[in-house]
C-alpha positions as CSV (number, residue, x, y, z in Angstrom):
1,X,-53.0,65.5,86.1
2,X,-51.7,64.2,83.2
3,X,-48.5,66.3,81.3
4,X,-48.4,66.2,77.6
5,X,-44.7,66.9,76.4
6,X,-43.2,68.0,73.3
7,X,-39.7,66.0,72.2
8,X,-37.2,67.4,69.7
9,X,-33.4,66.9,68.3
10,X,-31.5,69.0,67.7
11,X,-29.9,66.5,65.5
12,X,-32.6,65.8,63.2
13,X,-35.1,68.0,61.4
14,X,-38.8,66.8,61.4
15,X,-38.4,65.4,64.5
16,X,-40.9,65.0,66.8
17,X,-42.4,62.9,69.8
18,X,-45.4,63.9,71.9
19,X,-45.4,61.7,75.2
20,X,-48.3,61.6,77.7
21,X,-47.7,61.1,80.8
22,X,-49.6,61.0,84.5
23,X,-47.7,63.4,86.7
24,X,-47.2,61.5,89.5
25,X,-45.3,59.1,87.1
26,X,-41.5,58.8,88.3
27,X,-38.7,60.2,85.5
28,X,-38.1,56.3,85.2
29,X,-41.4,55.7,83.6
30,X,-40.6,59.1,81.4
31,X,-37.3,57.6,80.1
32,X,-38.6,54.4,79.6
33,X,-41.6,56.0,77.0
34,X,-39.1,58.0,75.2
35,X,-36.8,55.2,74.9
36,X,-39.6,53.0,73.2
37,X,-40.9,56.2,71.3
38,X,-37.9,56.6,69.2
39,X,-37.3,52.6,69.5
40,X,-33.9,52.7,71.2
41,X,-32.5,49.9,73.9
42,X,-31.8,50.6,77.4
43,X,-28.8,49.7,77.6
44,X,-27.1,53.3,77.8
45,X,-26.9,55.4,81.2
46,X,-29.0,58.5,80.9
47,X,-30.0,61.6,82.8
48,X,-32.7,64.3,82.6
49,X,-31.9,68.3,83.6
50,X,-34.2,70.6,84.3
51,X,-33.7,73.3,82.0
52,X,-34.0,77.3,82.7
53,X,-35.9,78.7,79.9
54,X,-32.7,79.2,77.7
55,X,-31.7,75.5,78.1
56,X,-29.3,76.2,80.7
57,X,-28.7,72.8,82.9
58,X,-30.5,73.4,86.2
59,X,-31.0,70.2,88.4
60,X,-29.8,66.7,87.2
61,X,-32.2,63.7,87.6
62,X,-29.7,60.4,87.4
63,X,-31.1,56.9,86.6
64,X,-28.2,55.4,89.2
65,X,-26.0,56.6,92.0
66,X,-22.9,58.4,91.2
67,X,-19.8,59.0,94.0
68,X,-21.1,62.6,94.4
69,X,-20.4,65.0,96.7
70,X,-22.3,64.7,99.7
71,X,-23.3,68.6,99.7
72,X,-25.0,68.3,96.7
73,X,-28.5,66.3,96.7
74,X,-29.0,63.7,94.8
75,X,-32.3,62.6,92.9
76,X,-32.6,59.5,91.2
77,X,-35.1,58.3,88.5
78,X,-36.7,55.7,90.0
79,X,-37.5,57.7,92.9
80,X,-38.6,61.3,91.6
81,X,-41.9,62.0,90.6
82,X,-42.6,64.3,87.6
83,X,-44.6,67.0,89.4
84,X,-41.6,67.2,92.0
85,X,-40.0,69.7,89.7
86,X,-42.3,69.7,86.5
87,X,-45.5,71.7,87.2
88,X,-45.6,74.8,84.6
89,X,-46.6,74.9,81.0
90,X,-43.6,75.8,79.2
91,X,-41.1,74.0,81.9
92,X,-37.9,72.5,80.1
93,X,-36.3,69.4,79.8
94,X,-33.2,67.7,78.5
95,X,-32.9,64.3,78.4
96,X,-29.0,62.8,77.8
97,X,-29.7,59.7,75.8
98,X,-25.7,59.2,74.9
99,X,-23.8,60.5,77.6
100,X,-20.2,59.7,75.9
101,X,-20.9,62.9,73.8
102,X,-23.6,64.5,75.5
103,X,-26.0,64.2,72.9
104,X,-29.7,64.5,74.3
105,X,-33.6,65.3,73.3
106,X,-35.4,69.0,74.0
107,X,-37.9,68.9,76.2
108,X,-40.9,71.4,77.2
109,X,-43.9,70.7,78.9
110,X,-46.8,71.6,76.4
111,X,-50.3,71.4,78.1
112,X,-51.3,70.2,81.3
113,X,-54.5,68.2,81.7
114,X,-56.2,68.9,84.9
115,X,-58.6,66.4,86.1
116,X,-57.5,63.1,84.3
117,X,-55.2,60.3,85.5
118,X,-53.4,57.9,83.1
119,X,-52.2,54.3,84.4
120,X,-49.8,54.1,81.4
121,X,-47.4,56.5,79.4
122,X,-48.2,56.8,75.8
123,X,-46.5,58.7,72.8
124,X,-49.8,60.1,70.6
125,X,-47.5,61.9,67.9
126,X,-44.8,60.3,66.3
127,X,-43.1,62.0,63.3
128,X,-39.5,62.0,62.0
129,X,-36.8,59.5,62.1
130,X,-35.1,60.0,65.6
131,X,-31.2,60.2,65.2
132,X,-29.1,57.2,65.8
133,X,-29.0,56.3,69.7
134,X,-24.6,55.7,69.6
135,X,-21.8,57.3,67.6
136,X,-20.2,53.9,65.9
137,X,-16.8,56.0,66.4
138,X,-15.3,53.3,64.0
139,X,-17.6,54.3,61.3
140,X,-16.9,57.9,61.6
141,X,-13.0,56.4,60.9
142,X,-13.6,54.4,58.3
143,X,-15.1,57.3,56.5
144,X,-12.2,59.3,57.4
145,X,-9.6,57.3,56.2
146,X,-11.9,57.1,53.2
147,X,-12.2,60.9,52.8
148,X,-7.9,60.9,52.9
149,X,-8.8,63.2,56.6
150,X,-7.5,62.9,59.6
151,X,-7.4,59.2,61.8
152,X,-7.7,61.1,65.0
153,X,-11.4,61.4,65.2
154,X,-11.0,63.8,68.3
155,X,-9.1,66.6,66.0
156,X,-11.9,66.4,63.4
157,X,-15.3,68.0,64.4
158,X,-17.8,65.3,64.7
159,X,-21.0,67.0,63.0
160,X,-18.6,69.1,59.8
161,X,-19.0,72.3,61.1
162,X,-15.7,73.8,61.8
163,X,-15.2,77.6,62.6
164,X,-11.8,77.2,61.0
165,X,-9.5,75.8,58.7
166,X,-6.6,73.9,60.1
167,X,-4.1,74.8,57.2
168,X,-5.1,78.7,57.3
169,X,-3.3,78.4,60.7
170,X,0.9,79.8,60.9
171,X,2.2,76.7,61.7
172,X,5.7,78.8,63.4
173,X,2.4,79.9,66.0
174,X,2.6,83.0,67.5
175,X,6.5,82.8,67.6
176,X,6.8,85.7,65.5
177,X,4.7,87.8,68.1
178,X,6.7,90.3,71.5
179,X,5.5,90.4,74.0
180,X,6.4,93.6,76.6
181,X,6.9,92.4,79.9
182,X,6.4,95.8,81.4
């Protein structure tokens, strides 16, 4: 059987990737095709999920052995065939391509092909400009010393979209507030 996936970012509009793959491929042969689909190195530790239907993080696939806790099993990429946890259309995938901030591709399984093998992975549909594989942190505070923000690039929000406003904020706290201790 061969699986035909559907890739997309979260990050970038008009992105897309549709991979090909034979499902008794391992996830290490998956990662390596989206990898050179979107043209990054693999130099970066990754992981794949298997996803509930609302994206919810199911079962983690790792590409190398963690100090985990023996209770929990382990599955590794190089050793994990697709169809040993991908078989339904509609199935869905994340795949963490920067695990520093947990940035990652959205993955569902499209179409099976019953009846046809395929020796080697292939991308067939490539459109968009995939995001950048790392956060150059020292960009990002550059630009903020630039803008006259803040040099502590944890306290600012990475992608501009704060809930709130910093200086709307009492800065006395919630001193003025009693509390009854009854």
């Amino acid at each position: 059987m061969v699986y035909r996936f559907l890739l997309l970012s979260d990050e970038v509009e008009n992105f897309e990737r549709i991979i090909e793959i034979d499902s008794e491929a391992t996830f290490i042969d998956f990662r390596d095709i989206i990898l050179k689909s979107v043209g990054y190195t693999n130099s970066n530790l990754t992981t794949f999920y298997i996803c509930s239907e609302d994206w919810e993080k199911e079962q983690e696939i790792l590409f190398m052995e963690m100090d985990t806790d023996s209770s929990v099993d382990t599955y590794l990429m190089e050793d994990t065939k697709l169809e040993d946890f991908v078989e339904d259309e509609g199935q869905r995938l994340m795949f963490v391509f920067d695990m520093l901030t947990d940035r990652a591709f959205f993955i569902e399984l499209k179409e099976v092909i019953v009846g046809k093998n395929q020796k080697d992975a292939v991308y067939v549909v490539s459109k968009g400009k995939p995001p950048v594989q790392e956060i150059q942190f020292d960009e990002i505070l550059e630009d903020a010393v630039k803008k006259g923000g803040s040099t502590n690039v944890f306290d600012d929000d990475l992608y501009d979209d704060n809930l709130y406003n910093e200086d709307e904020f009492d800065p006395e706290g919630f001193s003025d507030m009693s509390f009854d201790e009854n």
